[in-house]
C-alpha positions, 0 to 999 in steps of 0.5 A: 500500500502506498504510504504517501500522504496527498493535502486535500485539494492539493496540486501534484505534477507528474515527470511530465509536467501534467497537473493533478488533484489526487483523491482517494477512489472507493477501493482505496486506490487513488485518482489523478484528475486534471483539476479543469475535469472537477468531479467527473469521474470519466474524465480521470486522466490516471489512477495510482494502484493500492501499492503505489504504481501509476496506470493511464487507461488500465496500462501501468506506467513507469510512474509511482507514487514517489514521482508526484511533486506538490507543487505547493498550490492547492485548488479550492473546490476540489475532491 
């Protein structure tokens, strides 16, 4: 399980620039919605597995947990 702490409502970038709210799903996996997407579940852009590793449309990434960076902005009316 990933031990990460995510701020509610917080940003976090992946490596390639592209910026995220990260929410918790109901299986205690977590979501990465592009923060213009608000609380449209369809539209999530990644979802990040109980143990950490990163997918895109049901493919695993070479990303995990520890590459999202907090940019330090939060974005009020989030998840």
């Amino acid at each position: 399980m990933s031990k990460t702490q995510f701020r509610k409502d917080g940003l976090y970038s992946l490596p390639n620039g592209e910026e995220f709210i990260v929410f918790k799903g109901k299986d205690e996996s977590y979501n990465l919605c592009s923060p213009k997407e608000g609380e449209d579940e369809s539209l999530i852009d990644y979802r990040m597995s109980r143990d950490g590793r990163i997918y895109h449309q049901g493919t695993r990434t070479n990303w995990g947990s520890n590459d999202l960076v907090d940019t330090g902005r939060t974005v009020h009316g989030g998840r």
